[in-house]
C-alpha positions in Angstrom: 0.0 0.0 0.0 1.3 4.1 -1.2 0.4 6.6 1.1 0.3 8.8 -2.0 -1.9 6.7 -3.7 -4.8 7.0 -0.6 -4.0 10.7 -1.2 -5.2 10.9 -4.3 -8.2 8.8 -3.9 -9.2 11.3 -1.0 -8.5 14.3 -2.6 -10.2 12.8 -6.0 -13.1 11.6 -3.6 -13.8 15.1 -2.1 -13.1 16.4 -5.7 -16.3 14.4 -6.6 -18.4 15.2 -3.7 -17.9 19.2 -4.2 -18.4 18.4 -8.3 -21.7 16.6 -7.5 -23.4 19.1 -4.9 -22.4 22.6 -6.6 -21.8 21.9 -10.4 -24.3 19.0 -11.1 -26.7 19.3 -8.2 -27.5 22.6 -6.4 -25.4 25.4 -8.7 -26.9 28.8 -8.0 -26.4 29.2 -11.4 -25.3 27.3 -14.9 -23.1 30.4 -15.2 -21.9 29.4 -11.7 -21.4 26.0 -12.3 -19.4 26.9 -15.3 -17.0 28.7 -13.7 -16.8 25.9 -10.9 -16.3 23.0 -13.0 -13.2 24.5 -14.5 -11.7 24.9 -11.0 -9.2 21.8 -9.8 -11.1 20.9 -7.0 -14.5 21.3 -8.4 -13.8 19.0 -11.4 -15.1 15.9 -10.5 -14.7 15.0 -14.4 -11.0 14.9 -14.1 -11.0 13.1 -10.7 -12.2 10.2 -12.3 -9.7 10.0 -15.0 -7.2 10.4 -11.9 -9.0 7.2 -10.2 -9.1 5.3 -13.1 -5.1 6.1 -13.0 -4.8 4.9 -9.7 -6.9 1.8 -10.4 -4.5 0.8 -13.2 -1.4 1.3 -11.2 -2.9 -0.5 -7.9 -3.5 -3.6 -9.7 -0.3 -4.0 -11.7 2.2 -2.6 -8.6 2.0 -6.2 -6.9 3.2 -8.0 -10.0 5.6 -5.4 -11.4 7.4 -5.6 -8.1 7.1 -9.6 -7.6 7.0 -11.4 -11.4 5.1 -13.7 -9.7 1.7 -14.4 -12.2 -0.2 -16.0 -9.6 -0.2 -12.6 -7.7 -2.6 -11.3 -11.2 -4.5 -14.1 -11.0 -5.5 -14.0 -7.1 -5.9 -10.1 -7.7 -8.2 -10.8 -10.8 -10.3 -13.4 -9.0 -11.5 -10.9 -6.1 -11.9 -8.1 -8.6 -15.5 -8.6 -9.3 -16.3 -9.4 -6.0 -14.3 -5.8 -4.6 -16.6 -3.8 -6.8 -19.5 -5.6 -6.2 -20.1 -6.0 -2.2 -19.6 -2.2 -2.2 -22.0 -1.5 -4.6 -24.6 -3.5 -3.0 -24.2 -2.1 0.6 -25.4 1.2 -1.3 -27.6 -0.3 -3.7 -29.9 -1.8 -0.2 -29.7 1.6 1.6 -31.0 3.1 -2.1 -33.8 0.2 -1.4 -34.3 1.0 2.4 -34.8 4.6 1.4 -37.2 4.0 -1.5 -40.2 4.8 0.5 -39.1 8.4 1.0 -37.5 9.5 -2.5 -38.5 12.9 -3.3 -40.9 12.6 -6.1 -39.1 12.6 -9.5 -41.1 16.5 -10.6 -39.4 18.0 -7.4 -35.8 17.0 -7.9 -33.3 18.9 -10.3 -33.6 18.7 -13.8 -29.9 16.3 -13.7 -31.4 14.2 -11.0 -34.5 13.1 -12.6 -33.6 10.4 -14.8 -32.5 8.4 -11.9 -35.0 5.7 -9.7 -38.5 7.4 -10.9 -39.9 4.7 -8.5 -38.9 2.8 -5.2 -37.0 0.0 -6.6 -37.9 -3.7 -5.0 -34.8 -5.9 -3.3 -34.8 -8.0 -6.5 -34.0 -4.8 -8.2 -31.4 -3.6 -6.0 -29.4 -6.6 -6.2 -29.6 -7.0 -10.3 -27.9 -3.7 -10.0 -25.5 -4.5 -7.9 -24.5 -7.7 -9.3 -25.3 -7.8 -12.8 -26.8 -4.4 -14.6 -24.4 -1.7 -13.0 -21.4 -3.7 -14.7 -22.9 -5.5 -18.0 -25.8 -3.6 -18.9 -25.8 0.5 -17.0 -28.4 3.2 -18.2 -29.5 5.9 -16.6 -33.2 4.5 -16.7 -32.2 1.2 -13.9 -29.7 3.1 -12.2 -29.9 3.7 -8.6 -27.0 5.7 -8.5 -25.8 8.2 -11.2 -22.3 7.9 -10.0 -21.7 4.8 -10.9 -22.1 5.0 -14.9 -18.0 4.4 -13.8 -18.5 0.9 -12.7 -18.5 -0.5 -16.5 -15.2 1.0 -17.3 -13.5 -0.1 -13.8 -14.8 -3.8 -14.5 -13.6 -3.6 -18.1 -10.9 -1.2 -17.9 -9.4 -4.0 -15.1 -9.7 -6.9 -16.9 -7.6 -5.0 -19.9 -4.8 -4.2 -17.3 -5.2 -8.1 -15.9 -4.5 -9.7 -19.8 -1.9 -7.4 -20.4 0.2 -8.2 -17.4 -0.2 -11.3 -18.3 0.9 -10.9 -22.0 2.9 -8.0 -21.3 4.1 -8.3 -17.9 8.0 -9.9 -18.3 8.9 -8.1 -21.2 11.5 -5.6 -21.0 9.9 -2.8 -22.9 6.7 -3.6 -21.2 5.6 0.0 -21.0 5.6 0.3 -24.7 3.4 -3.2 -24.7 1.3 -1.6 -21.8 0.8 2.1 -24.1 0.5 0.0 -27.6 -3.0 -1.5 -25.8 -3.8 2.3 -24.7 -4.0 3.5 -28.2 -5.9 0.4 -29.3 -8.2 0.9 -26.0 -8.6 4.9 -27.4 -10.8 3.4 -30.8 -13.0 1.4 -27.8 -13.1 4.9 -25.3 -10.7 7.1 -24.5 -11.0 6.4 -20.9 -9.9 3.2 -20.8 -6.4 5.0 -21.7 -6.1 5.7 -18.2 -6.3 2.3 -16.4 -2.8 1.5 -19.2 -1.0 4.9 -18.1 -1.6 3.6 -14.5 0.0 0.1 -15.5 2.5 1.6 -17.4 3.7 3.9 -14.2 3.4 1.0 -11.6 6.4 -0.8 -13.8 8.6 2.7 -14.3 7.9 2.8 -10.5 8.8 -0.7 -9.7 12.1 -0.4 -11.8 13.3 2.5 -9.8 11.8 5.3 -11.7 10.7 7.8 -9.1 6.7 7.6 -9.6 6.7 11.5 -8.1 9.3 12.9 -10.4 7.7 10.9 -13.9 4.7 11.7 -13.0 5.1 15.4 -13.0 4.8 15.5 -17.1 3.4 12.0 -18.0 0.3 11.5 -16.3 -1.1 15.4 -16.9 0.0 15.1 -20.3 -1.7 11.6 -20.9 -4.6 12.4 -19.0 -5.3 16.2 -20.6 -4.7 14.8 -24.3 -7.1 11.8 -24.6 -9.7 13.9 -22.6 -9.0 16.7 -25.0 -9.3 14.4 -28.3 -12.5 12.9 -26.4 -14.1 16.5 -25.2 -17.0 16.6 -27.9 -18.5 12.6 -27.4 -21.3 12.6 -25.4 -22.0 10.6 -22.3 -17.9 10.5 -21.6 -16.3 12.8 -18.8 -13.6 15.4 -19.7 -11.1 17.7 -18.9 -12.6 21.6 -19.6 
């Protein structure tokens, strides 16, 4: 476990919460919420690019620094499951709360779309389990926030197979940025989870993770959610 890497996944955290309250939810104004969204701690859009960095290089650091296969493998297995239990805890207090939902014509226009009724258990579990990952839309969802959970499932298993393919090569940073260019003609978020693999084995070769990352991970991170700033649906970088 990095200390730095908790860091960002608080300060990204908080980054979301502020995003979510005063640019998406309550903004006095969409001037207001303009002007927020292009300031650092107010953009929850490029927090998530930063998390999805952090996820890449949290599940490649244990190999990178081991060699050892087996470590992807166990790390793969409990993948699913890591997302999942979360997810569900939420999903039932969603469920438990149903009851009391403000009716959808007195919510804000961005929070309409989202659980028009009080969804049953059966529905809360499907969405945990099965439609948040393999089938999200804004129509089932319980929870906006987690149109993300598609691309960590996917973006994971695309860091998993290229360890495996990847992972004992000596250039394996180029293998690792080769599948982030193929990964950009799929989404251009899934570029992030490779940037995070590719750091993890700079890091775990000696390369000073503080120091690289000072010009590789803005410019990675700014550039495909530049080239990705007019498709709808997909966060990015004002």
């Amino acid at each position: 476990r990095l200390p730095s890497l908790n860091g960002l996944r608080g300060w990204g955290a908080l980054s979301v919460l502020l995003y979510r309250v005063f640019v998406v939810g309550f903004p006095s104004s969409p001037t207001q919420a303009d002007a927020l969204r292009k300031v650092f701690v107010f953009n929850g859009e490029l927090a998530v690019w930063v998390f999805f960095v952090v996820s890449g290089f949290s599940l490649s650091i244990g190999f990178q620094q081991t060699g050892d296969r087996l470590t992807v493998l166990r790390t793969a297995v409990g993948r699913y499951f890591r997302l999942a239990i979360p997810i569900s805890a939420a999903a039932l207090l969603v469920w438990a709360a149903g009851p009391f939902l403000v009716h959808v014509s007195e919510r804000p226009l961005e929070w309409r779309p989202f659980v028009s009724h009080a969804p049953s258990i059966v529905e809360a579990v499907g969405f945990s389990f099965y439609d948040v990952f393999f089938r999200y839309s804004a129509q089932t969802s319980l929870m906006p926030q987690l149109w993300t959970m598609a691309f960590e499932f996917y973006g994971s298993v695309a860091v998993f197979l290229s360890l495996m393919v990847f992972g004992r090569w000596r250039f394996r940073e180029a293998g690792y940025i080769g599948v982030a260019a193929c990964l950009y003609f799929v989404h251009p978020i899934y570029c992030a989870f490779m940037v995070g693999a590719a750091l993890a084995a700079m890091f775990a070769h000696g390369v000073r993770l503080q120091v690289l990352s000072l010009w590789l991970l803005p410019a990675v991170l700014v550039g495909c959610a530049w080239l990705a700033r007019n498709e709808a649906g997909l966060a990015s970088i004002p």
